[in-house]
N, C-alpha and C positions, 0 to 999 in steps of 0.2 A: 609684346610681353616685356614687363619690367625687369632690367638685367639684377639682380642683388651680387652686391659688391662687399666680399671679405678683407679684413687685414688681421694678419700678424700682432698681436699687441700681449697675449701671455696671461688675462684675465683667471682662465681659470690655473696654469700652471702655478703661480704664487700668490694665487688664492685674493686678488686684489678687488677692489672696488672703487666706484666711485673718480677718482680722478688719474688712477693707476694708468689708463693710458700713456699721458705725460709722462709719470716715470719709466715707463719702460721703454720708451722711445729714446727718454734720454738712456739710459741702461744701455743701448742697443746702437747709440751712436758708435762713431769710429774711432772715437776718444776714448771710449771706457770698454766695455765688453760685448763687443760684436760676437763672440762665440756664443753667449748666452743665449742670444736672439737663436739662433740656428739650434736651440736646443725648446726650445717654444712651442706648442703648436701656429702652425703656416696658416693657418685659418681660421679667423674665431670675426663671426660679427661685430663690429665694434665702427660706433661713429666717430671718427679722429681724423685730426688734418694731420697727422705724422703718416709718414710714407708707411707702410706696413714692410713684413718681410717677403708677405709674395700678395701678390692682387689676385683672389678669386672672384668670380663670375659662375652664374646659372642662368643660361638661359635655351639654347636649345642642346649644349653639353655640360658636362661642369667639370670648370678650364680653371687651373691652378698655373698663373704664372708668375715666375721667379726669378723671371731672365734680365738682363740689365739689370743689375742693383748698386748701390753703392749704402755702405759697404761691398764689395760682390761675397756673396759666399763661396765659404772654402768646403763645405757639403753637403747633401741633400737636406733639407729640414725634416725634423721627427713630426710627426704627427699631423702626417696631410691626409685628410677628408679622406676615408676608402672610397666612397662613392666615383670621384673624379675618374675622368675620361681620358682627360689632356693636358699632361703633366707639361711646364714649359722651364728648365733651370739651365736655356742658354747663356752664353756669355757672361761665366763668373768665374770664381777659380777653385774649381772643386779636381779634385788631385786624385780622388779615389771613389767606388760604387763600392761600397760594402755588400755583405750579403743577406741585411736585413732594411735594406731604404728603400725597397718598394713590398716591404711582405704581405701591405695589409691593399695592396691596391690590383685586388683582381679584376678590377673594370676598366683599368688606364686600358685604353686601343692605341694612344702615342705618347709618344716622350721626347722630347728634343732637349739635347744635352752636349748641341755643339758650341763650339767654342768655345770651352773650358779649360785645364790644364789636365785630363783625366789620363794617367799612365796605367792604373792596376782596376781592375774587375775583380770583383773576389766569385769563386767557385758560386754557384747558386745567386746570382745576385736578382737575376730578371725568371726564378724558376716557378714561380707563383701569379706570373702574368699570362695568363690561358687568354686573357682577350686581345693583349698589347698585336698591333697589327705594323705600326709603325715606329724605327725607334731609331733615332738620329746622332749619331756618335763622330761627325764631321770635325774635322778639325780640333782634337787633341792629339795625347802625347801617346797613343795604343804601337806599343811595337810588335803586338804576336796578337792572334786570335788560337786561343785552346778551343777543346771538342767541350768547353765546359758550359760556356758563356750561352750559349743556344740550345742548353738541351729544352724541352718542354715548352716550345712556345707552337702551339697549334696553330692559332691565328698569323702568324706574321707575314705580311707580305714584303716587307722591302726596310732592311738594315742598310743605313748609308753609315759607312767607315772611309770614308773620303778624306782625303788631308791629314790623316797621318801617319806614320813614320813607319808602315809593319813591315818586318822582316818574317817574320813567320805564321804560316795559318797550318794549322793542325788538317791533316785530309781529312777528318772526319767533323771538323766545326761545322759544317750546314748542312750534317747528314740526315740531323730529323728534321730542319728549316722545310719547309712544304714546298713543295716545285712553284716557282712562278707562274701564274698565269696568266696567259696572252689576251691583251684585252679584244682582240679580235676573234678569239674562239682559239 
């Protein structure tokens, strides 16, 4: 099966045509305003040799990756495909999860969002992911885990919070988290 490959380029955001790619690649450099790009939709068809802001793919899932970038981002990108499965925005330096960056993605099963610089979750941030199964929070700056951050996730089987810094977990943060089970019965 032929993989179909997305970029980031903002076509329909300001309304462009025609050779708007180029500008907004240039737009989007490190030079000029790398915030704008992170305000784009992450995914829109477009034939360009400029790097987009995240690389999607469809082919037996549909995988939004965002990880390694330069510029890196400093937040999630607005307007990523609800359909997607496999959210990927490691390795950048995104500071915060607000509590509307994943609202429209109730079919993400994973997320990897290690190695970033992420200190704060906001209340509800992951409460609209009924399928998320997997979600990778490795190596940032998380020093507490609240009863907030897990409520409503049916699906999930395995939250890695590895490498960083918690001082505090709430008794009640993995209270609705679903028991683990044992792959041998």
């Amino acid at each position: 099966m032929e993989t179909k490959r997305r970029g980031c380029l903002g076509r329909t955001a300001l309304g462009c045509s025609g050779h708007c790619p180029l500008l907004v690649a240039l737009m989007c450099s490190a030079l000029l305003v790398p915030a704008l790009c992170e305000q784009l939709p992450a995914c829109q068809i477009q034939p360009s040799t400029q790097r987009p802001l995240c690389d999607c793919s469809v082919e037996q899932e549909s995988t939004v990756i965002c990880g390694n970038r330069t510029p890196k981002l400093t937040r999630i990108p607005s307007a990523l495909p609800e359909d997607i499965t496999i959210l990927d925005v490691n390795n950048n330096a995104i500071t915060m999860i607000a509590k509307d960056d994943f609202i429209h993605l109730e079919r993400v099963r994973t997320i990897f969002l290690q190695q970033n610089q992420i200190a704060t979750i906001e209340d509800g941030a992951f409460a609209n992911l009924h399928s998320l199964q997997l979600l990778v929070l490795y190596n940032n700056r998380l020093t507490q885990v609240p009863d907030t951050w897990f409520q409503h996730l049916p699906s999930i089987t395995t939250i890695d919070l590895s490498r960083n810094d918690i001082q505090t977990i709430d008794k009640r943060a993995f209270l609705t988290v679903p028991a683990s089970k044992n792959p041998d019965g």
